[in-house]
N, C-alpha and C positions, 0 to 999 in steps of 0.2 A: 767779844770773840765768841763765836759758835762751836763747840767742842762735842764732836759722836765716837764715843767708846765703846766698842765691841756690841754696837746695837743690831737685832737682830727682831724681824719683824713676822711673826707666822698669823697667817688668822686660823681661824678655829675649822674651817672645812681640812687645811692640812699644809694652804699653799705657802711657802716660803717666800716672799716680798723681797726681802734683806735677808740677810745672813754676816752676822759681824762688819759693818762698817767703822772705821775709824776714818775721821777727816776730823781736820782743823781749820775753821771759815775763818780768817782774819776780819778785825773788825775794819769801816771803813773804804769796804772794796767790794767788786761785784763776784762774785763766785757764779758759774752756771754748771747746772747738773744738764749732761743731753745723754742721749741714748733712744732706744728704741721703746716703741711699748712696752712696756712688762720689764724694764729693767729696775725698776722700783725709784726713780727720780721724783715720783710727785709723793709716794709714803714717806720718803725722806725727809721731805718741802714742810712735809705737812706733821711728821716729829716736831718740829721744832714751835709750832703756838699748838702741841697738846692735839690738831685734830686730831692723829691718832697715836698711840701708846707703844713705844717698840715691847715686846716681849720680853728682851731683856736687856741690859746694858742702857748706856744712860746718854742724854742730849742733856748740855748745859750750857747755859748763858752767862758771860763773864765770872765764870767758878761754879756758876749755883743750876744743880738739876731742876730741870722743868719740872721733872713730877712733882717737886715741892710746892709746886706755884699753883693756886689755885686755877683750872682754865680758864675761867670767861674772864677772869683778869689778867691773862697772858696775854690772851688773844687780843683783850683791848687794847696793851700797848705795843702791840706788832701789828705792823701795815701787812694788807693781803691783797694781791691784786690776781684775779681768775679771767679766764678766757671768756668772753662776751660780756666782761664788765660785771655780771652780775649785781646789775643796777635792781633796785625795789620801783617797780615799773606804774606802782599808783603816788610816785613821792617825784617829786620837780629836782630838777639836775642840783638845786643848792642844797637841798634837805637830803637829798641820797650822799650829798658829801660830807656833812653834818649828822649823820649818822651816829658813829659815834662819839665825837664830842659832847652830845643832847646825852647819849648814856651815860655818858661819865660825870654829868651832872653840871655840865657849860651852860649858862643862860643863852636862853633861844638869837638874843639878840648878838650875842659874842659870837658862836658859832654859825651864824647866820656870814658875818662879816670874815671868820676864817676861812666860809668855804667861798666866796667872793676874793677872796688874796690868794686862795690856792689855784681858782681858775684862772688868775692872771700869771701863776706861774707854770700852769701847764699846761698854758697858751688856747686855754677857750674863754671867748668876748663872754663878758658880765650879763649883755643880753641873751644869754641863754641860760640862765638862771632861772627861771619861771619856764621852761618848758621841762617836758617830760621827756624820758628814756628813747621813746617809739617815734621821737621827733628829733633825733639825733641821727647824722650816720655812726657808722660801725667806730670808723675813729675817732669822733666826739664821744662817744660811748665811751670808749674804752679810756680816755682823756679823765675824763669821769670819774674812772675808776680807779685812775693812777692818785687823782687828786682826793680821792677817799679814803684811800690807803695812808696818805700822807696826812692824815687830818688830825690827830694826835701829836706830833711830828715826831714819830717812831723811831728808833735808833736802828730797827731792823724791816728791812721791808721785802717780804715774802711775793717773789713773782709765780705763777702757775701758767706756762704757756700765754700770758698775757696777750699777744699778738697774733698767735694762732690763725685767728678766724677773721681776719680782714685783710685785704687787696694788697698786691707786692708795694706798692708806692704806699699808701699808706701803711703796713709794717715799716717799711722802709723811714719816714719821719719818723713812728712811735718809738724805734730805737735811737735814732738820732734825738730826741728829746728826752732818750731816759740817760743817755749819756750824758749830757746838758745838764741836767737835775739832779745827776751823780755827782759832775764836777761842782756844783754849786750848793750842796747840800751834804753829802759825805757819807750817806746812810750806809749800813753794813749791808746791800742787797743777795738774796739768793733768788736764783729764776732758772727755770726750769724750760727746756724748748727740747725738741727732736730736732732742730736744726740746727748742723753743724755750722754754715756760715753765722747765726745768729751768734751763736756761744762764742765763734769766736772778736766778733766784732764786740760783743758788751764785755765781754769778760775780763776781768784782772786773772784770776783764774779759774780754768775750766775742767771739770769732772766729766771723763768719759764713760758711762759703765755699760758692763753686762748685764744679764739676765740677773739676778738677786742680786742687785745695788751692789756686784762685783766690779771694784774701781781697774779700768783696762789701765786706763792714763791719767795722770794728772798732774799739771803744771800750765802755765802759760800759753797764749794761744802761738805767739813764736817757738816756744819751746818744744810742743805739740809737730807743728808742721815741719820742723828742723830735723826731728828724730823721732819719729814714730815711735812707740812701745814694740808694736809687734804687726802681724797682718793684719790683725781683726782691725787694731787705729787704723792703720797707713788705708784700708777698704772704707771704714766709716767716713773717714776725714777727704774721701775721694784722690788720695795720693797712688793707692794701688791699680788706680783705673789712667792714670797721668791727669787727672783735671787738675792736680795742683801742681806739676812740672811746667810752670809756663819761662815763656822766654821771650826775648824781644826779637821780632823780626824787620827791617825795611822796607818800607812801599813805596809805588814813589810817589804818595802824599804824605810821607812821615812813616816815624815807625810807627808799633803797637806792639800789643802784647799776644800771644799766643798758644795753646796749651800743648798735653802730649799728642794730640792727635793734628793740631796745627790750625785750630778752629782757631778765629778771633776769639780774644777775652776784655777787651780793651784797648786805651791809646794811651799812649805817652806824653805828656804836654811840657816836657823840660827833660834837661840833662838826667841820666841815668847816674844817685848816689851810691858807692859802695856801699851793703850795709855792713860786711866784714872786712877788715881791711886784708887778714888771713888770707881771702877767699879773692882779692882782688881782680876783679876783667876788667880787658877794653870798653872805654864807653860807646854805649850801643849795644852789648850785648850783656845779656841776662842769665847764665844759665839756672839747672836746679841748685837752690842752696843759698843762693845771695840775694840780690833784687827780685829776679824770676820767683822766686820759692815764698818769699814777703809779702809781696802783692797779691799771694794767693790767698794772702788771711780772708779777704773780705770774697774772695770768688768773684770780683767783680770790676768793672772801670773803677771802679773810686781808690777801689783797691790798687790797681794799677797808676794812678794818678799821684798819691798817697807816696808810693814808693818812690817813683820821679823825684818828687819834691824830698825827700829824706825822711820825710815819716812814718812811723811804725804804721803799714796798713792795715795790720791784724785787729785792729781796735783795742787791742789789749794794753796793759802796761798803767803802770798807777794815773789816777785821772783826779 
């Protein structure tokens, strides 16, 4: 468990970061801080393996304050995954994922062969192991980087915009694969996006903030979309604009999904489930609140699809 008590971040020109956060990360789940620039999500990220120091109040790991721990032995046994992979660009895809294992004192040939079992778990062939960074695409890169992070096998692993910087379709798999890696692995992840569909698709729970790591919202990505906090949520989360009022309409090649202004959002491919029974409609029709308001976790078909079938589309929900 990740635990921030009244932590509060100023640097030395004057500017205020943070100002009093408290949050409690549960272990074994994925947490995402989103928000805008400068709302202080990646000072936060980055409290927790020591890169930076809050000013005051305290970050601590199952009971025990960071500051006690010396850093470069935090950091080694916390995963960190940054946006463009931040691969070592004269070292070959095995040895940038063997990084630190070789530090921490693994025989070349152990760590050689961990970082070969973790490209097969995060789905890059063994033949690309003797190539270099600049002979990667963006999402082998960044693959790379996931399996670097893991190469300790960390109980905590630190995302930074991760996916940031490369194509809708591939973000698109890189989250599907860390959701994959989550169910099968269990790590206590935090990851940090400006994007609201992102946060809610990976997240078990999701941290909305303001401007100085002022928490607006936080609960679940259903919880989130069901009941906004206030304007500021219901605008960031795109409910205040109706992009997440959707609903199901008829055509006459099947239904689909549709938003407040009546744009396609998707299709249907099966019966429409209640997801409240409270809230019950005729099948075929979706309004905001029930199936319509669910299928907007993802903003997207899948999400639409998702909800058809009876599944939470939000991506959220213990994994």
């Amino acid at each position: 468990m990740i635990e921030f008590r009244s932590v509060r971040k100023t640097y030395p020109d004057g500017t205020t970061a943070v100002e009093e956060f408290d949050l409690v990360i549960p272990s074994r789940t994925t947490t995402v801080f989103v928000g805008s620039s400068g709302c202080g999500k990646t000072t936060l990220l980055r409290m927790i393996n020591r890169m930076v120091d809050p000013t005051s109040g305290t970050v601590s790991i199952d009971g025990e304050d960071v500051a006690s721990t010396d850093p470069v032995q935090l950091r080694r046994r916390i995963g960190y995954v940054m946006q463009n992979a931040g691969l070592l660009p004269h070292r070959r895809v095995a040895d940038n994922i063997a990084t630190v294992p070789l530090l921490t004192g693994a025989p070349k040939a152990k760590a050689r062969e961990r970082a070969l079992e973790l490209m097969d778990t995060v789905g890059l062939d063994r033949s690309l192991a003797n190539r270099y960074p600049s002979q990667l695409s963006g999402g082998q890169q960044q693959r790379v980087g996931v399996a670097r992070g893991l190469a300790v096998d960390p109980n905590i692993l630190l995302m930074d915009e991760p996916f940031g910087a490369v194509d809708p379709l591939v973000r698109n798999d890189l989250q599907d694969e860390l959701i994959r890696l989550q169910r099968e692995l269990g790590k206590t992840v935090v990851f940090v996006t400006h994007d609201i569909d992102e946060a809610f698709k990976l997240g078990d729970q999701v941290v909305i903030l303001k401007k100085g790591g002022e928490i607006a919202q936080l609960g679940t990505p259903a919880e989130i979309l069901a009941e906004p906090a206030d304007d500021f949520v219901a605008n960031f989360i795109g409910a205040g604009r109706g992009r997440r009022a959707l609903r199901v309409e008829q055509t006459p090649t099947g239904p689909i999904v549709v938003d407040g202004d009546g744009r396609a959002a998707g299709v249907l491919t099966g019966p429409v489930t209640v997801v409240d029974a409270a809230a019950a409609v005729p099948q075929g029709s979706a309004p905001q609140g029930t199936a319509g308001q669910h299928a907007a976790g993802q903003g997207s078909e899948a999400g639409a699809r998702d909800t058809a079938s009876g599944a939470p589309a939000q991506g959220g929900g213990t994994r």
